[in-house]
N, C-alpha and C positions, 0 to 999 in steps of 0.2 A: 504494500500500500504506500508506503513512504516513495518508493521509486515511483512511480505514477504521478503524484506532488511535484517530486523535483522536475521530471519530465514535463508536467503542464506548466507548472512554474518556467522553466528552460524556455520551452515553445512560446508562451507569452511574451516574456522579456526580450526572443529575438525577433519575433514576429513586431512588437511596441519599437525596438530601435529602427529594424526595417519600415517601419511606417512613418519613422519620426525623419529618419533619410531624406525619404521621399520627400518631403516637401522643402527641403532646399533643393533650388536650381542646380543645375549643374554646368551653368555657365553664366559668366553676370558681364556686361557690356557698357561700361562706362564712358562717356563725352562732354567735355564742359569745356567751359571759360576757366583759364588758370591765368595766376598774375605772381609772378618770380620775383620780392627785392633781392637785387643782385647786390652785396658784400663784398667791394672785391678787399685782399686782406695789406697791399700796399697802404704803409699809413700815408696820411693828406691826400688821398682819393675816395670822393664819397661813394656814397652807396646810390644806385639807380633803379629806376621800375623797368620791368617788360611787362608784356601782356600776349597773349600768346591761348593756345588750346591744349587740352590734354585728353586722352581717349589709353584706357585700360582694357584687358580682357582675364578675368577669374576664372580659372577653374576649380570648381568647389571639389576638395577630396573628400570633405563629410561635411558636417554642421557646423565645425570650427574651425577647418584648416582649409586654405587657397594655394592656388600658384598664380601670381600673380605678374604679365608683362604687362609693362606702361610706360605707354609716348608720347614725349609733349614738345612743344613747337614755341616760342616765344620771342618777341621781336620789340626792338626800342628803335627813334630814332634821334638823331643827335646826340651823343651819348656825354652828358657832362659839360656841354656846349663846345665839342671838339670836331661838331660835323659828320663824325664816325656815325653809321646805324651800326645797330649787331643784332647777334641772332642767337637766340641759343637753342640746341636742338638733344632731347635725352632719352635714352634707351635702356631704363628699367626693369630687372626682374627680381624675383625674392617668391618669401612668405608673407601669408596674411591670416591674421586669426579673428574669428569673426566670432560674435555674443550672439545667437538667435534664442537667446529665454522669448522674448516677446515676438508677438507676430506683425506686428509693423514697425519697430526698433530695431536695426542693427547698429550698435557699435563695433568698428572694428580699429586693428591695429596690424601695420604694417614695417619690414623692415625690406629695402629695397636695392638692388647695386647695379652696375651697370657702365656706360659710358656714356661722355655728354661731349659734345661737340660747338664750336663757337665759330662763328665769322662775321666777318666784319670790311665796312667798305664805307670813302667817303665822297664817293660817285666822282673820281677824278683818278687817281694813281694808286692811294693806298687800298690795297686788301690782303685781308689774312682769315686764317682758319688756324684751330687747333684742337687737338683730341685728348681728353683726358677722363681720369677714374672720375664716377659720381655715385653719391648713394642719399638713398631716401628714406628719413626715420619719421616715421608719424599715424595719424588715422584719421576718423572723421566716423559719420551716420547718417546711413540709408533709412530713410522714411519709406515705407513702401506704401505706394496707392492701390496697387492692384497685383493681382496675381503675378504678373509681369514687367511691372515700371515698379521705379521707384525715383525719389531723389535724394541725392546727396546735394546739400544745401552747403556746410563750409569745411569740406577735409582739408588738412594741414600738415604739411610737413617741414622738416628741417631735411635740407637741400644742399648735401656739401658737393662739391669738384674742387679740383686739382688743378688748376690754368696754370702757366706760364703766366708772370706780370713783369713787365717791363725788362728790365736787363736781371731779377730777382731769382729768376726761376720757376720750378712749382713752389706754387703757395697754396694753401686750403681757403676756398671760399663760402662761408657761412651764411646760406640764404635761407630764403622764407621762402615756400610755394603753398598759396592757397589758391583752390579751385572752387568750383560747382558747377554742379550740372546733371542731368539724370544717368538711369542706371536700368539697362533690361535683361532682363531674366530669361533665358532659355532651358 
């Protein structure tokens, strides 16, 4: 009789997890407005905005664990009143862990690496480009509206790279990226 218990007990709890699976997505699609202050880490050179877009793609392992690629685009022009635009452009991947207690709350938290690329041009002689290490620490929350949509309203992260500055070399630069914008669920 006891084996029978454990047996229905067994069968429940995996049948309740297999149920509880199922209603995460198993792919989430992110696109928004993101805005970069860029940090650069030469002292007496201030810090600037871009503005730019960013677009992710999740793939849910389970109810808390992602793999997460994510690229963003971002663009200023005059940069510091040197006439320069520039560009910065980042290629993203990691982990992400995600809170689904509630059915319209997700917090989540991401750790993200990658490489990020810069050019630059001041529509006469100068341009340049450079590639360097970047990584992405932070999270944000998905509101979901429906089965399928949801929005992420202000994720945030801390936004470092590695650039070349002046005759200095690499230096670490300590940025802000905050985004929004919505998120669909496959």
């Amino acid at each position: 009789m006891n084996w029978k218990v454990v047996v229905c007990l067994l069968a429940f709890v995996l049948l309740g997890a297999n149920a509880y699976a199922q209603d995460v997505p198993k792919l989430d699609l992110f696109a928004g407005y993101s805005y970069v202050r860029e940090n650069p880490a030469t002292s007496g050179i201030d810090s600037f905005s871009m503005n730019g877009g960013s677009a992710s793609l999740a793939y849910n392992a389970n109810h808390w664990l992602s793999a997460v690629a994510d690229f963003g685009g971002y663009h200023t022009n005059n940069i510091l009143g040197t006439g320069v635009d520039g560009t910065l452009s980042t290629y993203l991947f990691g982990p992400r862990i995600s809170y689904r207690h509630h059915s319209r709350i997700t917090p989540f938290g991401q750790a993200l690496f990658g490489v990020a690329h810069i050019g630059g041009h001041d529509g006469l002689a100068f341009s340049g480009s450079n590639n360097s290490f970047a990584m992405a620490i932070g999270g944000g929350v998905d509101f979901k509206l429906s089965h399928r949509f949801s929005i992420r309203p202000v994720p945030g992260d801390y936004l470092m790279t590695h650039f070349d500055e002046l005759s200095l070399g690499a230096q670490n630069q300590n940025n802000l990226r905050v985004s929004t914008g919505v998120v669909f669920h496959f």
